[in-house]
C-alpha positions in Angstrom: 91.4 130.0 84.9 91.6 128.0 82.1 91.0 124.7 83.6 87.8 126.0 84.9 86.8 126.6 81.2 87.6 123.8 80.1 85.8 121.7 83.3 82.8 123.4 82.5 82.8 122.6 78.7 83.7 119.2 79.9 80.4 119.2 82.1 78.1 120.1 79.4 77.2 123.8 81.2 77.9 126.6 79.2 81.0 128.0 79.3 81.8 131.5 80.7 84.2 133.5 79.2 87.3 134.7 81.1 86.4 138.2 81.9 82.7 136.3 83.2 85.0 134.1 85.7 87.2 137.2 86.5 83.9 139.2 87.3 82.4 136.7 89.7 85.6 135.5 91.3 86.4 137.2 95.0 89.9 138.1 96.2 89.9 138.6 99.9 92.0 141.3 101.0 95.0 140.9 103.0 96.6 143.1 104.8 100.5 143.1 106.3 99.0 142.9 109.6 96.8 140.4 109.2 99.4 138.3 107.6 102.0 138.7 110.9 98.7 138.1 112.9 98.6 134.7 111.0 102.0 133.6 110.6 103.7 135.3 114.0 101.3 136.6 116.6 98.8 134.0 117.0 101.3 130.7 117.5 103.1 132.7 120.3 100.0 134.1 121.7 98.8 130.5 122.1 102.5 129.1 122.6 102.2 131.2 125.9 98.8 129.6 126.8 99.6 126.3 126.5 102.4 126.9 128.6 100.7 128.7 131.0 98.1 125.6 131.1 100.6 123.2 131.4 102.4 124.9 134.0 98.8 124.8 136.0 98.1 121.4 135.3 101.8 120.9 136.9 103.4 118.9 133.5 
């Protein structure tokens, strides 16, 4: 937060304040799901399609 204060003094625009920056700035959302979907889920899901493929394509 503070670095962006300082890059835009720095740049000659004017400077926001904190509570401007922490106004304008979006968090997404995360969920737990989303997360396991991310990290666990998805590499096996396509984990099993590659193998699947491969197994096709006789490798």
């Amino acid at each position: 937060m503070e670095d962006q204060i300082i890059e835009e003094s720095v740049k000659g625009q004017k400077a926001r304040t904190r509570e401007q920056i922490e106004r304008e700035t979006e968090i997404p959302s995360s969920s737990i799901f989303s997360q396991f979907h991310q990290l666990y889920l998805a590499p096996i899901v396509v984990g099993i399609i590659l193998a699947l493929l491969l197994k096709l394509m006789g490798i």
